[in-house]
NUTIRO-612402 format. One line per field, with one value per residue (C-alpha): residue in three letters; x, y, z. Coordinates in pm, 1 decimal, always signed. Layout:
! NUTIRO-612402
residu <- c(ALA:...)
east <- c(X:...)
north <- c(Y:...)
up <- c(Z:...)
This chain:
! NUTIRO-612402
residu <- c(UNK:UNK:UNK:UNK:UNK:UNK:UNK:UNK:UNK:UNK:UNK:UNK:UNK:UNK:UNK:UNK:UNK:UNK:UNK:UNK:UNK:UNK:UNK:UNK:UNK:UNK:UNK:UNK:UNK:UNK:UNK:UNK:UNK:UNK:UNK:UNK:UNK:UNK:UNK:UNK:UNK:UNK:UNK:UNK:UNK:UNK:UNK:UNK:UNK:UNK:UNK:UNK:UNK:UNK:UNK:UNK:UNK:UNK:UNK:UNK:UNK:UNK:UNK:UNK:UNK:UNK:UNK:UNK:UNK:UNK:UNK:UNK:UNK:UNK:UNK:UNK:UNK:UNK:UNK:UNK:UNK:UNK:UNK:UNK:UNK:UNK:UNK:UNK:UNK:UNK:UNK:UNK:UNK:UNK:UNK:UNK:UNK:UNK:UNK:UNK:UNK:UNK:UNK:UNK:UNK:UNK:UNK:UNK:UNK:UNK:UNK:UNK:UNK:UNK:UNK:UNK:UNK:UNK:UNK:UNK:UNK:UNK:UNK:UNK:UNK:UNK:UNK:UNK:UNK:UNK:UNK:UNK:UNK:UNK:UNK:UNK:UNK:UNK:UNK:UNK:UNK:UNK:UNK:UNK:UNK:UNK:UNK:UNK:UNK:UNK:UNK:UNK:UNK:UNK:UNK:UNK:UNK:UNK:UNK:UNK:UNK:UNK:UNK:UNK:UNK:UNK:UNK:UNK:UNK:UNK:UNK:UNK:UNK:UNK:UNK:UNK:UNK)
east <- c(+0.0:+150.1:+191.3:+7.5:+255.0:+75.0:+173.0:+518.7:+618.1:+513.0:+811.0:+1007.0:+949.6:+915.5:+1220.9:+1458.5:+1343.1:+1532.6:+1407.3:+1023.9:+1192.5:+1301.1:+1009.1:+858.3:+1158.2:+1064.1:+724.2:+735.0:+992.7:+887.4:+664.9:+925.8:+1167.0:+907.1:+789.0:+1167.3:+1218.9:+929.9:+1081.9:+1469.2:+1336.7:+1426.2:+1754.4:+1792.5:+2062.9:+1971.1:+1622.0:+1779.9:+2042.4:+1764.3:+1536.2:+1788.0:+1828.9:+1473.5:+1432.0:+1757.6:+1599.3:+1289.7:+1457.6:+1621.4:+1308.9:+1099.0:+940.7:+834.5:+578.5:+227.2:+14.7:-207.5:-161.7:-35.2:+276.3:+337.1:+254.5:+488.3:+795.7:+629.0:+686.7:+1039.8:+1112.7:+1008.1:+1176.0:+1508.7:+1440.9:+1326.1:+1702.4:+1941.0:+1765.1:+1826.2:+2182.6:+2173.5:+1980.6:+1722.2:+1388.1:+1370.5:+1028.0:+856.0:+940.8:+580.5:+683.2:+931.0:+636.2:+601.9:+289.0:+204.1:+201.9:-60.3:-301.7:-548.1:-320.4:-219.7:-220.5:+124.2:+45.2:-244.8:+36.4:+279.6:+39.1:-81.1:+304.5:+350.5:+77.6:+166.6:+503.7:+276.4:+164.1:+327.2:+531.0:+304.4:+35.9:+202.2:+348.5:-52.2:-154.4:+74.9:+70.4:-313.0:-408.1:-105.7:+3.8:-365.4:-305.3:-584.9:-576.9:-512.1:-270.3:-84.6:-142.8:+89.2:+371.0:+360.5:+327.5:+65.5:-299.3:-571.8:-749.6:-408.7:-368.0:-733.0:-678.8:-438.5:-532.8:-858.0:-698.1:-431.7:-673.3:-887.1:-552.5:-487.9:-873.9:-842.2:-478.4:-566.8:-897.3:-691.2:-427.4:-729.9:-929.7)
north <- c(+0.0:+325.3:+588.8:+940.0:+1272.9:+1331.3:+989.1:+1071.2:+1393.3:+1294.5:+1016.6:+1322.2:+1498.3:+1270.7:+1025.2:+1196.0:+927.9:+1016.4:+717.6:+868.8:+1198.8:+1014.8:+857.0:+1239.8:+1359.2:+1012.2:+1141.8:+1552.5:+1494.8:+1506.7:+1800.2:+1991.0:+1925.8:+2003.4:+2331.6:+2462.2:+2334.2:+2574.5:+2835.8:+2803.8:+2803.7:+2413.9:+2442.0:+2114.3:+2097.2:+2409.9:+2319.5:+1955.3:+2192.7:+2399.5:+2139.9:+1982.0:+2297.5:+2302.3:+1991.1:+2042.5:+2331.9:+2160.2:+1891.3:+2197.4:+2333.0:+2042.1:+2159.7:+2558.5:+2283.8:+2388.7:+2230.1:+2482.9:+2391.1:+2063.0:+1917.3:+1943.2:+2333.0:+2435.2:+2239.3:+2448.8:+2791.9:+2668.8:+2579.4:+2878.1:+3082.6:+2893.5:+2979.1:+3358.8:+3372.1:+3240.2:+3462.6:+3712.0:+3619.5:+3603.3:+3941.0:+3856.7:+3706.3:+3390.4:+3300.7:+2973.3:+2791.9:+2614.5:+2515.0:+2239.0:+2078.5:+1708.8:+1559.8:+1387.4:+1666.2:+1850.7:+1510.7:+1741.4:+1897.2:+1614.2:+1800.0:+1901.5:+2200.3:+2331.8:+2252.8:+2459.4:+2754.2:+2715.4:+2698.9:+3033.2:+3173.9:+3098.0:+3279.3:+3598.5:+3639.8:+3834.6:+3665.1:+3681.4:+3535.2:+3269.9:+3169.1:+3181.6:+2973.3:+2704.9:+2666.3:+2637.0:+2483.8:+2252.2:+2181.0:+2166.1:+2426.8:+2587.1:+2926.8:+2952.9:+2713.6:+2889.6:+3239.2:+3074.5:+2975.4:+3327.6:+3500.8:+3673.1:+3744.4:+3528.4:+3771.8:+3850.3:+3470.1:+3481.0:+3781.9:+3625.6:+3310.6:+3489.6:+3745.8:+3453.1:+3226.4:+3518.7:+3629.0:+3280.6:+3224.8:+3539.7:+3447.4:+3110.1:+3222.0:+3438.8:+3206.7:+2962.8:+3210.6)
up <- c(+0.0:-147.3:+176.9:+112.5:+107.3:+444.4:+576.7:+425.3:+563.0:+940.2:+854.1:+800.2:+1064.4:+1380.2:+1231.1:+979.8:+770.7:+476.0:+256.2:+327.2:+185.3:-106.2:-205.0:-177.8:-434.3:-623.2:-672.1:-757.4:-900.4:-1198.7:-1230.3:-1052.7:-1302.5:-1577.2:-1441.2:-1436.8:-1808.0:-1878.6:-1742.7:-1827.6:-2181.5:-2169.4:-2047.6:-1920.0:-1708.5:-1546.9:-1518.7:-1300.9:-1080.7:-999.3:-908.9:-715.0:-559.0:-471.5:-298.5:-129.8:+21.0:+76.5:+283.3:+472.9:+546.1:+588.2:+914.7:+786.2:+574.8:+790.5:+544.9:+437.5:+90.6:-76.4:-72.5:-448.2:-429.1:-138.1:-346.2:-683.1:-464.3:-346.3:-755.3:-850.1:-598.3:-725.4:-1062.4:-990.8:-782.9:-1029.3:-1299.8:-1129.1:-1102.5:-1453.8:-1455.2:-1733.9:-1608.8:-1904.1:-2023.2:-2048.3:-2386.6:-2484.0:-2807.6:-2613.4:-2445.4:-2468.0:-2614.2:-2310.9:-2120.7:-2336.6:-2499.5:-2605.7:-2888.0:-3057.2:-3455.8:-3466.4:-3649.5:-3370.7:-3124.3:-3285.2:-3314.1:-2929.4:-2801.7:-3074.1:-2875.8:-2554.7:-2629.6:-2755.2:-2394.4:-2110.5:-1887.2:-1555.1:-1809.3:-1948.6:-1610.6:-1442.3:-1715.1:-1751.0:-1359.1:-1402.4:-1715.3:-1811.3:-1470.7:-1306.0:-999.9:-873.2:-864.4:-520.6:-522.5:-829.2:-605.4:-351.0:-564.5:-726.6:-396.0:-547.2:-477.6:-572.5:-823.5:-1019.3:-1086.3:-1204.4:-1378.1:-1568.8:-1650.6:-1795.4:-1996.3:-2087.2:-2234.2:-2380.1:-2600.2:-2674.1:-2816.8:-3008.5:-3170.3:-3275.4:-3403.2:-3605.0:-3706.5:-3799.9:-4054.4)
């Protein structure tokens, strides 16, 4: 019987059970690493030192975890606050390079050529947009949840996922005619 994150982190927590922190990395994994390909523009061995950066510092901080959200959205805010510091390092903020999706991440688009023109799309929109809605549409957030790992407030993520999708509708309506 597979352990919940729940059941996982108390491991953590009351016995420094490092193999129940494992089997957390083992699952997020992951969608960890995939967010951070997003948003180094699919840099990949950036994208895997920054999300081994992340859970690093999610092992570190194991016990600021209060639970208010899930597991898999605190170690999103910890990714994304890796990614926000080294670009800043780098001083340029990168954007999130759609067109290197993988089909399995998006079944719905399975025409190459609609998948092309939604990734060309994506890249149309502002950054905050494009970030709001890949966090909510491709990588199922809620909007709450994405508000947290953007440490912003609720109605800017909805804000932007609405006026994300809206410029999306209205480009590929274009691009179809």
């Amino acid at each position: 019987m597979e352990l919940a994150d729940a059941d996982l982190l108390a491991r953590v927590l009351v016995d420094d059970d490092q193999h129940a922190f494992g089997e957390l990395v083992r699952r997020h994994q992951s969608s960890v690493r995939g967010l951070l390909r997003q948003l180094t523009r699919n840099d990949l061995a950036l994208a895997d030192d920054l999300a081994q950066e992340a859970f690093v510092r999610a092992y570190k901080n194991i016990r600021t975890f209060r639970g208010e959200a899930r597991f898999s959205t605190w170690l999103y805010r910890i990714a994304y606050n890796c990614f926000r510091e080294d670009a800043r390092k780098r001083k340029e903020l990168v954007g999130i390079d759609e067109s290197r999706w993988q089909a399995e991440l998006d079944p719905q688009t399975v025409d190459p050529a609609l998948k092309h023109d939604l990734m060309h799309a994506l890249n149309l929109l502002p950054l905050h947009e494009r970030t709001a809605v890949v966090l909510c549409c491709q990588n199922g957030l809620s909007h709450d949840e994405a508000a947290r790992v953007l440490n912003i407030p609720l109605g800017t993520v909805k804000t932007n996922v609405l006026r994300g999708r809206e410029k999306l509708k209205r480009t590929l309506a274009a691009w179809a005619s």
